[in-house]
Chimera marker file (.cmm) of the C-alpha trace (Angstrom):
<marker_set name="trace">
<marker id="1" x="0.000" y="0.000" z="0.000" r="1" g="1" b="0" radius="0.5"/>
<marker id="2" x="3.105" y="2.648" z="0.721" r="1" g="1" b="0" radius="0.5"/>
<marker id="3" x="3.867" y="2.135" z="-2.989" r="1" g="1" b="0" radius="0.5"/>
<marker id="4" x="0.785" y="3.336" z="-4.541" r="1" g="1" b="0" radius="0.5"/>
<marker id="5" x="0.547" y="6.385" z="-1.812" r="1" g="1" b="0" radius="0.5"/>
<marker id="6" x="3.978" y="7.823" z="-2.908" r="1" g="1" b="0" radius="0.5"/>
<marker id="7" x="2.864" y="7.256" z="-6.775" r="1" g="1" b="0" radius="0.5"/>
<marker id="8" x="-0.610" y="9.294" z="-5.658" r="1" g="1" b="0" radius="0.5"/>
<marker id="9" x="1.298" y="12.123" z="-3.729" r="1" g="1" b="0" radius="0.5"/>
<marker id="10" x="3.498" y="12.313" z="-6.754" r="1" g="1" b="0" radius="0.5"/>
<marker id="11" x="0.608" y="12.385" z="-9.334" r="1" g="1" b="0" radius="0.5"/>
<marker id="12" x="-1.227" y="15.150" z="-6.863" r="1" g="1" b="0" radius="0.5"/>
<marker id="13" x="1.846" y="17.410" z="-7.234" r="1" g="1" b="0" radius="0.5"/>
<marker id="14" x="1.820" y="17.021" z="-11.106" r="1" g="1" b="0" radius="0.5"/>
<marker id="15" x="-1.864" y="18.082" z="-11.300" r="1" g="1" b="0" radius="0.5"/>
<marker id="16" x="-1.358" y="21.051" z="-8.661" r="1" g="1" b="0" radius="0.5"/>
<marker id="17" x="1.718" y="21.900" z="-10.787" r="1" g="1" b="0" radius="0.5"/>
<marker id="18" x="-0.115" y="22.006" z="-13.905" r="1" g="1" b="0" radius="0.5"/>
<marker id="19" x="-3.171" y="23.724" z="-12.504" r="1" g="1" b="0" radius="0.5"/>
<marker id="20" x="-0.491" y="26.883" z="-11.674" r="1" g="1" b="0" radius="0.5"/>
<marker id="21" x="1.013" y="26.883" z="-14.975" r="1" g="1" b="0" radius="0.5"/>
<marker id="22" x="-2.252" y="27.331" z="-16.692" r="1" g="1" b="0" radius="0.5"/>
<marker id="23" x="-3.094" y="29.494" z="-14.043" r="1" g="1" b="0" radius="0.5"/>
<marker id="24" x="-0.034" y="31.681" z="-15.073" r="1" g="1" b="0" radius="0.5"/>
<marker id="25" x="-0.402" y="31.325" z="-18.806" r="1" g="1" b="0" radius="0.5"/>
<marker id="26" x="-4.447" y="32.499" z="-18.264" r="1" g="1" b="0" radius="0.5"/>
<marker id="27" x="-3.146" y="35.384" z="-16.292" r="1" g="1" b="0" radius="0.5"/>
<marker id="28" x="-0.235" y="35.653" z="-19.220" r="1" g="1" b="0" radius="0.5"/>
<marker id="29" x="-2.703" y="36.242" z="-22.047" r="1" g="1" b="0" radius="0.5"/>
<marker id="30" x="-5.198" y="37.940" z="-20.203" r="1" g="1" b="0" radius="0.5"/>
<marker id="31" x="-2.101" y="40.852" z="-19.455" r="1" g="1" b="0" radius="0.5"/>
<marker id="32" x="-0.781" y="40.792" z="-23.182" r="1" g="1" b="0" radius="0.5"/>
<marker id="33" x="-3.685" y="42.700" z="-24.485" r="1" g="1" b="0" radius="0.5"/>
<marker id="34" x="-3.270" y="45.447" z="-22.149" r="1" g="1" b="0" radius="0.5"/>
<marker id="35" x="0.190" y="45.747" z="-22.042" r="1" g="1" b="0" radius="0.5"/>
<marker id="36" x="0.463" y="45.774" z="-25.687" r="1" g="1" b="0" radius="0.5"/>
<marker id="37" x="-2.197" y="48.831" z="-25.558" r="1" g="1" b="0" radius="0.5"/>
<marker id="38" x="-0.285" y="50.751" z="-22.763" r="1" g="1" b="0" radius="0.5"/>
<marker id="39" x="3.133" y="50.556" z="-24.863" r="1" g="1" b="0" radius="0.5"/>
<marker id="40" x="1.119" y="51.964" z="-27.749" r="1" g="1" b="0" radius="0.5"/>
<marker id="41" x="-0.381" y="54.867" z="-25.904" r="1" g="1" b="0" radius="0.5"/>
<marker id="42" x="2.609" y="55.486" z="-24.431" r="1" g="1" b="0" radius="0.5"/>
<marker id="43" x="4.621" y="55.829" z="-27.563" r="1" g="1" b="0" radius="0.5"/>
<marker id="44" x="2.316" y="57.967" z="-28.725" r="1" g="1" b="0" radius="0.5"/>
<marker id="45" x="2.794" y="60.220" z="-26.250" r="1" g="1" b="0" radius="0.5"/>
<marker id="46" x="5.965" y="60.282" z="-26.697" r="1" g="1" b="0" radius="0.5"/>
<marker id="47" x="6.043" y="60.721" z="-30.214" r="1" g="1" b="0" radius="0.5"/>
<marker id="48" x="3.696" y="63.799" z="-29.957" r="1" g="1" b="0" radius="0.5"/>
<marker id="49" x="6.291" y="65.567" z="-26.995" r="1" g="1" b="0" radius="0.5"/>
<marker id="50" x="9.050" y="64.992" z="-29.367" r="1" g="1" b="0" radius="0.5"/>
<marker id="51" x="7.450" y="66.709" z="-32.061" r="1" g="1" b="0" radius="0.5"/>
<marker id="52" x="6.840" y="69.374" z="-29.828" r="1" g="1" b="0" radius="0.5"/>
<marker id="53" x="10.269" y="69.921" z="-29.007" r="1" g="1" b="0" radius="0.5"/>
<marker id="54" x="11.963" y="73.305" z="-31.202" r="1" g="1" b="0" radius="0.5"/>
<marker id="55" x="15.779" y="72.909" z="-31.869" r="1" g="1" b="0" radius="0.5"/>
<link id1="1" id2="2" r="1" g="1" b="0" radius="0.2"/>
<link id1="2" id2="3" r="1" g="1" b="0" radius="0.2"/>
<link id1="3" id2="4" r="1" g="1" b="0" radius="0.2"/>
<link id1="4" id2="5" r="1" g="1" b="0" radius="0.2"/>
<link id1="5" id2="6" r="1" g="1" b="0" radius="0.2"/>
<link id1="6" id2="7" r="1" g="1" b="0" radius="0.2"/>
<link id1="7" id2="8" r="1" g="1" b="0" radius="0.2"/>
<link id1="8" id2="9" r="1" g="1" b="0" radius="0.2"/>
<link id1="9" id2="10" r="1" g="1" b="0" radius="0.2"/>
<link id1="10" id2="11" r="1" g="1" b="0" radius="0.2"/>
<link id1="11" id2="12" r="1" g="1" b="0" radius="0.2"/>
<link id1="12" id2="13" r="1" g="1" b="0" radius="0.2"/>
<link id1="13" id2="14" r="1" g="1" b="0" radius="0.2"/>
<link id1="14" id2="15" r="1" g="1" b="0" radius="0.2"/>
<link id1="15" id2="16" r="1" g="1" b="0" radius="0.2"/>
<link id1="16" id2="17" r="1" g="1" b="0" radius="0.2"/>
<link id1="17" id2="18" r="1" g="1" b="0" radius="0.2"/>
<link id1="18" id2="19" r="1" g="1" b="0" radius="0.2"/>
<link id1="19" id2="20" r="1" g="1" b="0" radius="0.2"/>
<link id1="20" id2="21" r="1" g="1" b="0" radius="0.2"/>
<link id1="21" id2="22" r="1" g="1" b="0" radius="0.2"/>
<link id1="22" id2="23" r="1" g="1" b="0" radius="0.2"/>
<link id1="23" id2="24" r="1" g="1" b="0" radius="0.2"/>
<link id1="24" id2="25" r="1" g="1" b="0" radius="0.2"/>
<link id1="25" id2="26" r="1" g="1" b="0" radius="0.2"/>
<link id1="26" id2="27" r="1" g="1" b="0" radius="0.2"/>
<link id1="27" id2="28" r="1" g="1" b="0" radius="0.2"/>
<link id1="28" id2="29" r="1" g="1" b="0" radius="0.2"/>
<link id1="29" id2="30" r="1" g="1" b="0" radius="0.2"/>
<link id1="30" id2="31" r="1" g="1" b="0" radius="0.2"/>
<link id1="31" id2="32" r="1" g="1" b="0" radius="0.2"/>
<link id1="32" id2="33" r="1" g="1" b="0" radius="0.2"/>
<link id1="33" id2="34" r="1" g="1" b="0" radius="0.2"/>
<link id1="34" id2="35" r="1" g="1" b="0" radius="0.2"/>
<link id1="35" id2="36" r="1" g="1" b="0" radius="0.2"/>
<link id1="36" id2="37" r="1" g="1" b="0" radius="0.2"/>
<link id1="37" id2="38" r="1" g="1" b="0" radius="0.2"/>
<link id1="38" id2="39" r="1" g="1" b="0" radius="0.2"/>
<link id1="39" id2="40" r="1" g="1" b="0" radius="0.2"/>
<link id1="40" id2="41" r="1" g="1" b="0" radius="0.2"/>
<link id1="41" id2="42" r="1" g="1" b="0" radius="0.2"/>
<link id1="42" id2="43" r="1" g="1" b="0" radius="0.2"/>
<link id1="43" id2="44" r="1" g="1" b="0" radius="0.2"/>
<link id1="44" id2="45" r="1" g="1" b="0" radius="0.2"/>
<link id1="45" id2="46" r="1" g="1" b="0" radius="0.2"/>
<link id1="46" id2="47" r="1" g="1" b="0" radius="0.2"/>
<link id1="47" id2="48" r="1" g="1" b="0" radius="0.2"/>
<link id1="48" id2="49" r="1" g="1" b="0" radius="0.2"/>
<link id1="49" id2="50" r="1" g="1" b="0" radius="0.2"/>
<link id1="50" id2="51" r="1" g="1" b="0" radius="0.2"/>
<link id1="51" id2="52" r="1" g="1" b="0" radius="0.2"/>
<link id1="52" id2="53" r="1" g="1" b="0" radius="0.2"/>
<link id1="53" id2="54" r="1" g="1" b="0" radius="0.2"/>
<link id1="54" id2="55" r="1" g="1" b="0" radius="0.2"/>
</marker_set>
């Protein structure tokens, strides 16, 4: 019986480490969008203060 509880405690730490990794790869895509919109805004910004500047 020790044998299959050390193959079960095993398995339970594969399926608790795959639950996080989706977890992070969820949380991955769900952040892509919106950083990919703040680097655009920001550029902008940039862009336009740049332009601004007389030399």
């Amino acid at each position: 019986m020790k044998k299959f509880r050390k193959g079960q405690s095993t398995l339970e730490y594969v399926i608790i480490l795959a639950a996080v990794i989706g977890a992070i790869i969820a949380v991955a895509v769900l952040i892509k969008g919106n950083l990919n919109t703040s680097y655009t805004t920001l550029g902008t910004k940039m862009e336009n203060k740049v332009g601004e500047v007389n030399f």
